[in-house]
C-alpha positions in Angstrom: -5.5 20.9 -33.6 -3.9 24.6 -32.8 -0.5 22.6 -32.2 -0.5 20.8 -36.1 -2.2 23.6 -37.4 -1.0 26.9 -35.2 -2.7 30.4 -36.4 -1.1 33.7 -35.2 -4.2 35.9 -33.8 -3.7 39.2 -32.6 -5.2 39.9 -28.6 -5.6 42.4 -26.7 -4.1 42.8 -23.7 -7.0 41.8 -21.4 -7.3 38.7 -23.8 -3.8 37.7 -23.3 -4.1 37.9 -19.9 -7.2 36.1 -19.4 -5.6 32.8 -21.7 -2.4 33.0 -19.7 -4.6 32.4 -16.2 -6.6 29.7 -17.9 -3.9 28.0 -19.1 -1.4 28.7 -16.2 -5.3 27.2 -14.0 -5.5 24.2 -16.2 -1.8 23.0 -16.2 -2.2 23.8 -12.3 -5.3 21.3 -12.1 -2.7 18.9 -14.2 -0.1 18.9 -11.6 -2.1 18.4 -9.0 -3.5 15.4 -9.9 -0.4 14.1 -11.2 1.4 14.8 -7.4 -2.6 13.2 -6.1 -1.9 10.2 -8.3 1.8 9.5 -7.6 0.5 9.7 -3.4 -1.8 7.3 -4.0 0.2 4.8 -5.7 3.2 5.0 -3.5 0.3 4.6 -0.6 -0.8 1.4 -2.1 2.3 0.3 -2.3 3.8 0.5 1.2 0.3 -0.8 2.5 0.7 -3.8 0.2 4.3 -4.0 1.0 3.3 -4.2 5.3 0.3 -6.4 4.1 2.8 -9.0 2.9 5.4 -8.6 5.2 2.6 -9.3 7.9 1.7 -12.2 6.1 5.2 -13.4 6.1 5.8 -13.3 10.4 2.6 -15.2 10.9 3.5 -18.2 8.3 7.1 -18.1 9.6 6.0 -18.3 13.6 3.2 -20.7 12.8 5.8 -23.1 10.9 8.2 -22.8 13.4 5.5 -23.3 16.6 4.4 -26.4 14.4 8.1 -27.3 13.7 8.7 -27.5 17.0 5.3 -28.9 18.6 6.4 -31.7 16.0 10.3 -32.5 17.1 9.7 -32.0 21.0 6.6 -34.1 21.2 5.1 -31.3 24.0 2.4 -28.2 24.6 5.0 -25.7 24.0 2.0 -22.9 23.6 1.1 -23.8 27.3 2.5 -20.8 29.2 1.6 -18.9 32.8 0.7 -22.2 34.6 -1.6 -23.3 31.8 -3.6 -20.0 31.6 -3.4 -20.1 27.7 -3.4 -23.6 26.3 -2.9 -24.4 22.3 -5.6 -24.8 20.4 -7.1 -29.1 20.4 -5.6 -29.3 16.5 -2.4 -28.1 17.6 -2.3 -30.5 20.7 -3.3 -33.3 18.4 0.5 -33.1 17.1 2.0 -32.6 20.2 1.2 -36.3 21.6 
């Protein structure tokens, strides 16, 4: 309303004083949560960015460990002397 409709009021000193801090406090507050807001966002972002890139590695090595159980015909997870052995789904494709 005072920004359509401005009136000129005369203030003391102390007034003017005490509606510069409140205003100078309230734009403060403003900026704040503006910088708060923009932290957050970008935060979101670059979690949902590792989140998908994440998500990306695994599909790539599980279509390329499938790939290749497929063309070579073998147990290619079957390392250290059969310590770790693939999974019975993923042998079922290597026969």
């Amino acid at each position: 309303m005072c920004v359509l409709n401005p009136h000129v009021h005369v203030l003391s000193d102390d007034a003017a004083v005490i509606a510069y801090t409140t205003l100078t406090q309230h734009l403060d507050k403003l900026v704040v949560v503006a910088v708060v807001v923009v932290v957050v966002v970008v935060v979101v972002v670059v979690v949902a960015v590792a989140v998908v890139a994440v998500v990306v590695v695994v599909v790539v090595v599980v279509v390329v460990v499938l790939v290749n159980v497929y063309i070579y015909g073998k147990k290619i997870l079957t390392v250290l002397g059969g310590g770790f052995c693939a999974p019975r789904w993923l042998r079922h494709w290597s026969r």
